[in-house]
Residue frames as a rotation matrix with the C-alpha (Angstrom) as fourth column:
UNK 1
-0.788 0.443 0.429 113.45
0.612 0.643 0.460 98.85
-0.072 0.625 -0.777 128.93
UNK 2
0.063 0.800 -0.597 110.66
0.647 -0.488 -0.586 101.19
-0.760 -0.350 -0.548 130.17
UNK 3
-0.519 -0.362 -0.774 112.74
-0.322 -0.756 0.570 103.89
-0.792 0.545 0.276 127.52
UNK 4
-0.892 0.051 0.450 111.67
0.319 0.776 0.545 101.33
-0.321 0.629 -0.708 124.84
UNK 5
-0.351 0.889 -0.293 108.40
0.847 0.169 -0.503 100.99
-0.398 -0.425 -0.813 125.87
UNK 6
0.253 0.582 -0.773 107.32
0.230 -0.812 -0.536 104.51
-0.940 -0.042 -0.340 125.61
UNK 7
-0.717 -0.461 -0.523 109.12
-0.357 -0.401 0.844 104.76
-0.599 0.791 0.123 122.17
UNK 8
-0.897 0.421 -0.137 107.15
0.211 0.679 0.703 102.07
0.389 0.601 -0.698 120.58
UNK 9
-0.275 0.887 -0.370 103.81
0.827 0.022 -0.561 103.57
-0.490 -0.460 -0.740 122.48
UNK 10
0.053 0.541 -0.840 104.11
-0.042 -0.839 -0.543 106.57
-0.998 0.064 -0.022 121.12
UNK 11
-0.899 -0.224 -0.377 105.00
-0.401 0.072 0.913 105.24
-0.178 0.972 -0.154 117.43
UNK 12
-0.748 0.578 0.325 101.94
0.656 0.718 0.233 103.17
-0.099 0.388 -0.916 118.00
UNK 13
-0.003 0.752 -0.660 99.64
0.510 -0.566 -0.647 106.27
-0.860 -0.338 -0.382 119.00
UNK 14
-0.361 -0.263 -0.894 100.87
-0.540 -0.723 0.431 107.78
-0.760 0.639 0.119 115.77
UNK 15
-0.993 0.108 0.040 100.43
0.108 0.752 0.650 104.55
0.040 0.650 -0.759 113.59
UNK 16
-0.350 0.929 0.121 96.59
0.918 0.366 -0.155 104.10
-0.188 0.057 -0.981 114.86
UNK 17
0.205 0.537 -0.819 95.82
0.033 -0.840 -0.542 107.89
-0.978 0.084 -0.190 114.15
UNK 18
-0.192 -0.024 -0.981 97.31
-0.751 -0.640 0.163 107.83
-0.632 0.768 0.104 110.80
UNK 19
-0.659 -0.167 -0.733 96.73
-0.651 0.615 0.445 104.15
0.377 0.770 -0.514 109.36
UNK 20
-0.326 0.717 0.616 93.39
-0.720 0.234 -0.654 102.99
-0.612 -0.657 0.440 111.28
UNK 21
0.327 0.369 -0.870 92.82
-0.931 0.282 -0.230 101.16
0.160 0.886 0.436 108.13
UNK 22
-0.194 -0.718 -0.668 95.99
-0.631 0.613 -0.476 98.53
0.751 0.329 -0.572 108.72
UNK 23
0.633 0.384 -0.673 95.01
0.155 0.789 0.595 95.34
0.759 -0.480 0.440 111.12
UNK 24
0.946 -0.269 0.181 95.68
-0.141 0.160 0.977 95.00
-0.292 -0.950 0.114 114.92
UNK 25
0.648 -0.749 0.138 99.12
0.572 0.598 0.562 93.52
-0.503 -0.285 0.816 114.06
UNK 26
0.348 -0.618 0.705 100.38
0.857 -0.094 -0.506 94.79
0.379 0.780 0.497 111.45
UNK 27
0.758 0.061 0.649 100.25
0.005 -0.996 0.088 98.35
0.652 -0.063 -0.756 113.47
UNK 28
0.856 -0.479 0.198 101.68
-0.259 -0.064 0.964 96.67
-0.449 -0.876 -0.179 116.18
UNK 29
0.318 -0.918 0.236 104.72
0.817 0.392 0.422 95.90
-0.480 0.058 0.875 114.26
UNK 30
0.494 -0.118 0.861 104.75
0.368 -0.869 -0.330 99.17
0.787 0.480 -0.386 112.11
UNK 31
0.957 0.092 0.277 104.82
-0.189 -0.528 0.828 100.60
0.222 -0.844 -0.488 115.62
UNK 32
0.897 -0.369 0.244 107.38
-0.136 0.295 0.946 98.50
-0.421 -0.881 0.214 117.05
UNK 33
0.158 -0.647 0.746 109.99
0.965 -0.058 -0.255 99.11
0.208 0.760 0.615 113.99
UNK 34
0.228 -0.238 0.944 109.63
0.354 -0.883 -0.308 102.46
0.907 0.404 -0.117 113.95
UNK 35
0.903 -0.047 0.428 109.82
-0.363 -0.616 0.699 103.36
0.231 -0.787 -0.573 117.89
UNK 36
0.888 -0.456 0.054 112.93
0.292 0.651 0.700 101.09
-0.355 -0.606 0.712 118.34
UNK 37
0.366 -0.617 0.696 114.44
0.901 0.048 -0.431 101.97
0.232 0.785 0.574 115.03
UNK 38
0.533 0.101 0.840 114.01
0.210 -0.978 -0.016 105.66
0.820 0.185 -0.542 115.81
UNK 39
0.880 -0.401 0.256 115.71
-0.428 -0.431 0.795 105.58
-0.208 -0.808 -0.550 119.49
UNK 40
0.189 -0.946 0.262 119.02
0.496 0.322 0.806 103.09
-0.847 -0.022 0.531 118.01
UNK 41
0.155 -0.539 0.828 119.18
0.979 -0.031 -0.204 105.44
0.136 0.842 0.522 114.93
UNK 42
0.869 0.011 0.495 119.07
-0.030 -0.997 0.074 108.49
0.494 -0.079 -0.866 116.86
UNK 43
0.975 -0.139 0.175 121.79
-0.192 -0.119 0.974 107.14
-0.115 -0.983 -0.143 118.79
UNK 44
-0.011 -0.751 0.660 123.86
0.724 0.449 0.524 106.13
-0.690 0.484 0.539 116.08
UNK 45
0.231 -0.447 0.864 123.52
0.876 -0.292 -0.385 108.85
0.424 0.845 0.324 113.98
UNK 46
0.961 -0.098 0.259 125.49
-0.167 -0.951 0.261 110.94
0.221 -0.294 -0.930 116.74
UNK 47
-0.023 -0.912 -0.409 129.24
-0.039 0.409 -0.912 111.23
0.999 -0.005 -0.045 116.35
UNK 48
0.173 -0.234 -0.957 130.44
0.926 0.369 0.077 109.45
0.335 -0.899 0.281 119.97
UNK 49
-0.597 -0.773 -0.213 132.61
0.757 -0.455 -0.469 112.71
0.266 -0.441 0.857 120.36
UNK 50
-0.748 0.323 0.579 129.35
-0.246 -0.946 0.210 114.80
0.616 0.015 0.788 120.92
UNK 51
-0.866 0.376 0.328 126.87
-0.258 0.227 -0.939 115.74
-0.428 -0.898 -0.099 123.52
UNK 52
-0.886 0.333 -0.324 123.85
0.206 0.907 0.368 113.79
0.416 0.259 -0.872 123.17
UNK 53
-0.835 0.455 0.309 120.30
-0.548 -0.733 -0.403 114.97
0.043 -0.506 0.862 123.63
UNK 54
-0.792 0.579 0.193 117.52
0.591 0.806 0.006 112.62
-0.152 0.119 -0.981 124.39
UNK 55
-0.380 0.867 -0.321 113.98
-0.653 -0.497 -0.571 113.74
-0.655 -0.007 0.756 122.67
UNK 56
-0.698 0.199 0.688 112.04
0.340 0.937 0.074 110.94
-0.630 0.286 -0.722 122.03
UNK 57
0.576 0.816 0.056 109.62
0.428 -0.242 -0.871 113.20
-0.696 0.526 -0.489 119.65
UNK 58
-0.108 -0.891 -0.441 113.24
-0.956 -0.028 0.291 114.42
-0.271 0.453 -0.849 117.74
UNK 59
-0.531 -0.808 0.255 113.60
-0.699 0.588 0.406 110.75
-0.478 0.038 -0.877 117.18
UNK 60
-0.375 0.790 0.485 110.16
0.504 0.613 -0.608 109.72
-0.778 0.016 -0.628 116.40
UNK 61
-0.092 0.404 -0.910 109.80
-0.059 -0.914 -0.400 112.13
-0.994 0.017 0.108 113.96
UNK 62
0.457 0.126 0.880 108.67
0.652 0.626 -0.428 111.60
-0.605 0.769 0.204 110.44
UNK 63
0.810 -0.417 0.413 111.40
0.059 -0.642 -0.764 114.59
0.584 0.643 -0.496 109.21
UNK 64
0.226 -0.836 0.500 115.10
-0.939 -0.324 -0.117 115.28
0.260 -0.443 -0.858 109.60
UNK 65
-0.306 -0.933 -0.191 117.85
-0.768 0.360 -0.529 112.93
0.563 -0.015 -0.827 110.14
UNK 66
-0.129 0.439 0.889 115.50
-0.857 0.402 -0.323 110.05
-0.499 -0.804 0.324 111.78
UNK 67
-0.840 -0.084 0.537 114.58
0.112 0.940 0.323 106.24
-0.531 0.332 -0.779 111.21
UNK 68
-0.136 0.988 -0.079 111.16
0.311 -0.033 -0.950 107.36
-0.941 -0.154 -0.303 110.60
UNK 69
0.581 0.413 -0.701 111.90
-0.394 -0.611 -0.686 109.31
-0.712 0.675 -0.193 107.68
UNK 70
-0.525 -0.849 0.058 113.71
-0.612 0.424 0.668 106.66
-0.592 0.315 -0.742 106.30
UNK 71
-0.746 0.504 0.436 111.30
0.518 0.850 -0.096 104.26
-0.419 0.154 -0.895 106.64
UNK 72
-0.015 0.993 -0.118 109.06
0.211 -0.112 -0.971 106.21
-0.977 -0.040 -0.208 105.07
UNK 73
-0.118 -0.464 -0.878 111.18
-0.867 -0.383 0.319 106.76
-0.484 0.799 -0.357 102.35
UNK 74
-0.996 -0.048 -0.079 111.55
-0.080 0.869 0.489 102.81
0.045 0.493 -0.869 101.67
UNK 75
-0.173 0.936 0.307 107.63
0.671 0.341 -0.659 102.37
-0.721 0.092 -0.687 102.40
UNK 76
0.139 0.726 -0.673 107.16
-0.418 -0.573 -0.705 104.80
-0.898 0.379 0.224 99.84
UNK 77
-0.493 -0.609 -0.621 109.33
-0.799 0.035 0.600 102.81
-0.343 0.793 -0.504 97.36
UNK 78
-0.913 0.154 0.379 107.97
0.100 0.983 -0.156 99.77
-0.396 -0.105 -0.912 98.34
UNK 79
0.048 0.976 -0.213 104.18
0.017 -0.214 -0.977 101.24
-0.999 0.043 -0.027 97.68
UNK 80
0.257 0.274 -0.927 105.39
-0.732 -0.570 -0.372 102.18
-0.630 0.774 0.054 94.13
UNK 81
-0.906 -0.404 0.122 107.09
-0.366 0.897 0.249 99.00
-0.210 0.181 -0.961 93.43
UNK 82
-0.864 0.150 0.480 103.60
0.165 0.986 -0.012 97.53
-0.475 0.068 -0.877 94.02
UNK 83
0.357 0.560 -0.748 101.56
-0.264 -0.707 -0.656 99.85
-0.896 0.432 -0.105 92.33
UNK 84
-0.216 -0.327 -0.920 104.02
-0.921 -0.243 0.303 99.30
-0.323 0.913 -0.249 89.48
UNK 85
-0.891 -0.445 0.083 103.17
-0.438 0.894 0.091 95.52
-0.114 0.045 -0.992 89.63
UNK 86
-0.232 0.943 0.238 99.55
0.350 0.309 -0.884 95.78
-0.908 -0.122 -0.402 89.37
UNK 87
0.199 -0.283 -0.938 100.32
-0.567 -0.814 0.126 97.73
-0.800 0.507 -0.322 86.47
UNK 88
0.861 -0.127 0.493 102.39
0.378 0.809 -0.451 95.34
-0.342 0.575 0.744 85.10
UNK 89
0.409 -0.906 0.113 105.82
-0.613 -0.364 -0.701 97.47
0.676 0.217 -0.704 84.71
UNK 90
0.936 -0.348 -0.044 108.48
0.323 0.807 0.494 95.43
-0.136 -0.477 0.868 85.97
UNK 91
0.320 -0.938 -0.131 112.40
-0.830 -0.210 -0.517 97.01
0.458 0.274 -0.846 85.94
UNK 92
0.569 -0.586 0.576 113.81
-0.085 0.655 0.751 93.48
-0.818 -0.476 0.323 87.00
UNK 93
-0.229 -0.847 0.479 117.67
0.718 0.185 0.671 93.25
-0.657 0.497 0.566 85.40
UNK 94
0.822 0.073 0.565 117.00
0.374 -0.818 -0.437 96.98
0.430 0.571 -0.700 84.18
UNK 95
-0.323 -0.932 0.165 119.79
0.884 -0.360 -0.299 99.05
0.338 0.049 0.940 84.15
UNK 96
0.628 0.719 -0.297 118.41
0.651 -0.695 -0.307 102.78
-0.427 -0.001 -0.904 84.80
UNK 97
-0.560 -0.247 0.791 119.72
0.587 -0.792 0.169 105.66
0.584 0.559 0.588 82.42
UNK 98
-0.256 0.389 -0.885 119.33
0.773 -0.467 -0.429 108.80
-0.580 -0.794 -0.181 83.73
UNK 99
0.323 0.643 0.695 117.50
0.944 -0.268 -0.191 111.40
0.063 0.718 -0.693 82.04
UNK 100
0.479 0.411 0.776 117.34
0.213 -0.912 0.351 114.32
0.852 -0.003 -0.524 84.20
UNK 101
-0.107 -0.773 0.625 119.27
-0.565 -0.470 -0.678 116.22
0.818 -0.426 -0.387 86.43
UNK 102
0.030 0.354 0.935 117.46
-0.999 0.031 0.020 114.32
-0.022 -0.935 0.355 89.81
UNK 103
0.754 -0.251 -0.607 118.26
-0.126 0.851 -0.509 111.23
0.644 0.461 0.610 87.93
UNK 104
0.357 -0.859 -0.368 121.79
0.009 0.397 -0.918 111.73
0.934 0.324 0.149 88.18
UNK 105
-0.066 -0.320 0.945 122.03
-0.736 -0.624 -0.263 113.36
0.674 -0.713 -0.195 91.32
UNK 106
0.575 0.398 0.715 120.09
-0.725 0.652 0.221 110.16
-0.378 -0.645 0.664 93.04
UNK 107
0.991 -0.109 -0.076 122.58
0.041 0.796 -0.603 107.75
0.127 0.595 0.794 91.07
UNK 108
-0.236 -0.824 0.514 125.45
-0.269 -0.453 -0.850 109.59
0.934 -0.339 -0.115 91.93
UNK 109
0.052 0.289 0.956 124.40
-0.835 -0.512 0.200 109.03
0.548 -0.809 0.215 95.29
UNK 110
0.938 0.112 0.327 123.46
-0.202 0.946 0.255 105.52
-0.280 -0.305 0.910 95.53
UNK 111
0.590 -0.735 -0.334 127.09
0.093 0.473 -0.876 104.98
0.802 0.486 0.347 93.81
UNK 112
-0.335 -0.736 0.588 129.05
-0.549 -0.355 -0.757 106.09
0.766 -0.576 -0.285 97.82
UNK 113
0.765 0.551 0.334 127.34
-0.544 0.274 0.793 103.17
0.345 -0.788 0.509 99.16
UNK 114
0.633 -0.734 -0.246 129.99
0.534 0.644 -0.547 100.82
0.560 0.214 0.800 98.73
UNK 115
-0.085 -0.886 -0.456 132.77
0.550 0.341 -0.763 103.07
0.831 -0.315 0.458 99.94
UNK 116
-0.043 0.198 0.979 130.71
-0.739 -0.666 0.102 104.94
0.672 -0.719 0.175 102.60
UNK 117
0.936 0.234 -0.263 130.42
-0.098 0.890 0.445 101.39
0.338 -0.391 0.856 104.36
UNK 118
0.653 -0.738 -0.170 133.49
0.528 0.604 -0.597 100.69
0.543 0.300 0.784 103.65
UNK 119
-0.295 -0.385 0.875 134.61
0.134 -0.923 -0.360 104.12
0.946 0.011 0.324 105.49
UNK 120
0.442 0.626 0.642 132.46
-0.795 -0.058 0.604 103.49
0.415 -0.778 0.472 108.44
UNK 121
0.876 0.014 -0.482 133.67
-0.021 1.000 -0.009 100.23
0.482 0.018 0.876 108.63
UNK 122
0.099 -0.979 -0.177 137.27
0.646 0.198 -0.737 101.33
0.757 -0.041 0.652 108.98
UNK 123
-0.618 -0.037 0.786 136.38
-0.259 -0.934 -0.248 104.45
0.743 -0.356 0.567 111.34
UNK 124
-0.615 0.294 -0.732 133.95
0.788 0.263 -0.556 103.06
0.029 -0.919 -0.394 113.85
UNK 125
-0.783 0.509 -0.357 131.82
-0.168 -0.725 -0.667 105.87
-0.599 -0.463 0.654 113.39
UNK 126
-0.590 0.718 0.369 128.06
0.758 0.650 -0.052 104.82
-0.277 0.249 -0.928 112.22
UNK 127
0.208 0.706 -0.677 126.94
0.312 -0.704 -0.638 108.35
-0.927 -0.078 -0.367 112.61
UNK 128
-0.471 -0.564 -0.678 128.76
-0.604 -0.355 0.714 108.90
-0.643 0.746 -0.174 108.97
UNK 129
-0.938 0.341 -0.054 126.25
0.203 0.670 0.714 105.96
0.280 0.659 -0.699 107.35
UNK 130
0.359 0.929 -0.090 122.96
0.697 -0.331 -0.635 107.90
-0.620 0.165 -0.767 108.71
UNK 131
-0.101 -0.272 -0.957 124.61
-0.460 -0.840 0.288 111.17
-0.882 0.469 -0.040 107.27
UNK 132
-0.944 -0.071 -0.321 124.64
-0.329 0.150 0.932 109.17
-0.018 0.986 -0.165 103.72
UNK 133
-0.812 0.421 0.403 121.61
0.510 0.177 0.842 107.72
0.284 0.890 -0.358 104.00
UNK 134
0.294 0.532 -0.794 119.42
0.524 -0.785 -0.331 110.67
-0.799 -0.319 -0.509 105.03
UNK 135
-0.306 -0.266 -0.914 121.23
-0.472 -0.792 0.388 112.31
-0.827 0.550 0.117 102.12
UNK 136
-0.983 -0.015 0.182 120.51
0.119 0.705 0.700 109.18
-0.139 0.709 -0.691 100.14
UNK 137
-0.314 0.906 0.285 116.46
0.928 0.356 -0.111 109.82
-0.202 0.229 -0.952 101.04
UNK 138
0.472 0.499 -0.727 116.20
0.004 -0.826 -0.564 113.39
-0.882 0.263 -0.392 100.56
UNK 139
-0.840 -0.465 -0.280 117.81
-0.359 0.090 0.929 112.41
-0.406 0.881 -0.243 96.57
UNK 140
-0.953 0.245 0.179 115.62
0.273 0.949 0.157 110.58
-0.132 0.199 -0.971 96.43
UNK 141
0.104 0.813 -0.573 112.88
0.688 -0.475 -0.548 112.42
-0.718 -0.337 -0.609 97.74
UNK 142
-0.290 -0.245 -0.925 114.06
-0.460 -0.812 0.359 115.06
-0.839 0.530 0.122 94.84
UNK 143
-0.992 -0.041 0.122 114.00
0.073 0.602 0.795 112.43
-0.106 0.798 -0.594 92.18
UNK 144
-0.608 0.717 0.340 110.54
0.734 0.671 -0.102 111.37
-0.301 0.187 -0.935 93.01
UNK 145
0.270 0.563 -0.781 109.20
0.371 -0.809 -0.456 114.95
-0.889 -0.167 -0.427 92.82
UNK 146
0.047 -0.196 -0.979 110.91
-0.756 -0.648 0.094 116.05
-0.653 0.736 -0.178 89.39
UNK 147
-0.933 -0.123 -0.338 111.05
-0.309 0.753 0.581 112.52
0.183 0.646 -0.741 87.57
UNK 148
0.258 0.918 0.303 107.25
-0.955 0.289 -0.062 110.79
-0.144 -0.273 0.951 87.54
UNK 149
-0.703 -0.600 0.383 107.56
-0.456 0.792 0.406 107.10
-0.547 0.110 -0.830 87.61
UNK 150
-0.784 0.267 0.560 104.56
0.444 0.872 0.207 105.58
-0.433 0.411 -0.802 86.84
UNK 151
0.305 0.827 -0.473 102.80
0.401 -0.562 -0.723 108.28
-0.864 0.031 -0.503 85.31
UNK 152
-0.281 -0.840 -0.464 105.86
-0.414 -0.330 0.848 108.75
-0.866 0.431 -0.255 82.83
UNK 153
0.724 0.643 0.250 104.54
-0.272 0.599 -0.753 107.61
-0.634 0.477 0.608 79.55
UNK 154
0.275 -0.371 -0.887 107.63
-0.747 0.498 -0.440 106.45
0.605 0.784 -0.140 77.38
UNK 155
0.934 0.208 -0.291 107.77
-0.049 0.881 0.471 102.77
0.354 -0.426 0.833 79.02
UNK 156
-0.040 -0.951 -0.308 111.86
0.602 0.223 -0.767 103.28
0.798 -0.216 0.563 78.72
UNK 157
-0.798 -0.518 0.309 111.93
-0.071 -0.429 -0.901 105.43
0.599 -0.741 0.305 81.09
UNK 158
0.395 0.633 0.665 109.31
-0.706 -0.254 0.661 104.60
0.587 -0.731 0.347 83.29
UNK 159
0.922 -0.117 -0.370 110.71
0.267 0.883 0.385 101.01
0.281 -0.454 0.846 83.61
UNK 160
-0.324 -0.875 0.359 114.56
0.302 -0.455 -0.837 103.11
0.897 -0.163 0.412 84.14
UNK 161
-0.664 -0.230 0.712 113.11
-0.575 -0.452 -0.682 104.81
0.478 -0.862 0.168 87.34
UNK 162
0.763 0.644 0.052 111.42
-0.547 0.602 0.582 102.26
0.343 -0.473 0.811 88.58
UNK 163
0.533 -0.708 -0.464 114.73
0.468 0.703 -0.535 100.62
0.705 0.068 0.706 88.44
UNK 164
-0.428 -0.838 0.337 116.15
0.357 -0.500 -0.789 103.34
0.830 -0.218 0.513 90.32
UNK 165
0.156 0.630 0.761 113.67
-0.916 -0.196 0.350 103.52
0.369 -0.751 0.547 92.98
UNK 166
0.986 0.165 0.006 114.16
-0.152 0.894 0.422 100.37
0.064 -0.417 0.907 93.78
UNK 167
0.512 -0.779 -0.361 117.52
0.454 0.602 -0.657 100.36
0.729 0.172 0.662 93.95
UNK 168
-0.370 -0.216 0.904 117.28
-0.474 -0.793 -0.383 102.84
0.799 -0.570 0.191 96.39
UNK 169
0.667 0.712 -0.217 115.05
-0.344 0.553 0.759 100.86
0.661 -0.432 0.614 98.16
UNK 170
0.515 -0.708 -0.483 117.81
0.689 0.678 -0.258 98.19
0.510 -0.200 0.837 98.55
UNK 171
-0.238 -0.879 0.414 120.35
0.262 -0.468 -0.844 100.98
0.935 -0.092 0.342 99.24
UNK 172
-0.210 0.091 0.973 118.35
-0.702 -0.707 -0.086 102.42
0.680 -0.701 0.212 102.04
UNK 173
0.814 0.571 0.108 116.94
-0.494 0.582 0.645 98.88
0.306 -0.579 0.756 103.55
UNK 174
0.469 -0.837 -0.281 121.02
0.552 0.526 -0.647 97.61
0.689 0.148 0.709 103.51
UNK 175
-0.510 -0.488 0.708 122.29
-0.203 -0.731 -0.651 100.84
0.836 -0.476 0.274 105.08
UNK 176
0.399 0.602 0.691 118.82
-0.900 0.113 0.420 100.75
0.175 -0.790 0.587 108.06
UNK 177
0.818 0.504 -0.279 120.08
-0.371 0.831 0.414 97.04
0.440 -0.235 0.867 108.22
UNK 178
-0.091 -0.993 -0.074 123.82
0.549 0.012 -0.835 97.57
0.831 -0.116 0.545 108.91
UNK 179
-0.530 -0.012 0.848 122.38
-0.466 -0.831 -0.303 99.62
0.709 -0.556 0.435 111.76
UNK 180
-0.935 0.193 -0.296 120.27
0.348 0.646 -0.679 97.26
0.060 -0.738 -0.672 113.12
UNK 181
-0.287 0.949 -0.132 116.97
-0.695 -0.301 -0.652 99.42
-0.659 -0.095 0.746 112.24
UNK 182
-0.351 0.647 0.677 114.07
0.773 0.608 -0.180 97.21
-0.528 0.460 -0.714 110.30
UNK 183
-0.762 0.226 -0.607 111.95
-0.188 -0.974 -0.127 98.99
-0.620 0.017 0.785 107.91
UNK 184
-0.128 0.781 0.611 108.27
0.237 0.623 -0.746 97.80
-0.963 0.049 -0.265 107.46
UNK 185
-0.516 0.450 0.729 106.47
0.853 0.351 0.387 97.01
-0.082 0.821 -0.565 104.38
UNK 186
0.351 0.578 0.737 103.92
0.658 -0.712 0.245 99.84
0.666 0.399 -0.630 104.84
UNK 187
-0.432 0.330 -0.839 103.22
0.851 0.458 -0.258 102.85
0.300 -0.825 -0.478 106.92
């Protein structure tokens, strides 16, 4: 338990240096997502048949193959989601159409959730569903850089990648949840 412990201390020391803003609680749970998430997804996204290195600052990290940089992926969706709602843009029952090359690439992507589950599922190996979605947030992470969303001024496509952020969302908060990681609202 003590392993725990020090995971979720040092996510919290990170949380209160970078988000001093967010209430007593809310850090402590920010905290306590990300230090747990980050030691059972470092452990799951290593095939079984390999040696295993514990580095609890590897695992806490907010880059590279980690829960952290998941979750920061979905908190970033989630941030634009509500940005896009103060707005007033709304992609509920949008389809997305893909414009541009980082479109497709992130659509293509989200489309191997289904049988990358399905593939894990039959194989017992979990480390093969971080591998997708770590590829699933750096698509993403490509999209969001070459496609603006809400800054996009023809409405069809703004409300199209909005749709597609968010469906990434889902894709990545399903995949972190088939693992057993959480992934907060902010952080």
């Amino acid at each position: 338990m003590a392993l725990l412990e020090e995971a979720v201390a040092k996510a919290r020391g990170v949380i209160d240096e970078l988000r001093p803003d967010l209430p007593e609680d809310q850090r402590a749970s920010i905290a306590h997502d990300i230090g747990i998430g980050g030691v059972k997804y470092a452990d799951l996204s290593t095939a079984h048949d390999s040696d295993y290195v514990f580095d609890l600052d590897r695992m806490l990290a907010l880059t590279g193959n980690t829960a952290p940089y998941l979750q920061y992926a979905v908190a970033r969706i989630r941030s634009i989601g509500r940005r896009a709602a103060e707005q007033g843009v709304d992609a509920t029952g949008v389809t997305p159409h893909v414009v541009n090359d980082a479109e497709r690439a992130l659509a293509l992507q989200l489309l191997e959730f289904g049988p990358t589950l399905a593939q894990v599922g039959a194989s017992y190996e979990p480390h093969r569903l971080c591998a997708y979605l770590f590829a699933t947030a750096q698509a993403f992470t490509s999209f969001y850089e070459a496609s603006p969303i809400l800054k996009e001024e023809d409405p069809q496509v703004r409300v199209g990648r909005l749709a597609l952020a968010q469906l990434t969302e889902q894709v990545l908060v399903d995949g972190l949840a088939a693992l057993g990681v959480n992934a907060p609202q902010q952080m």
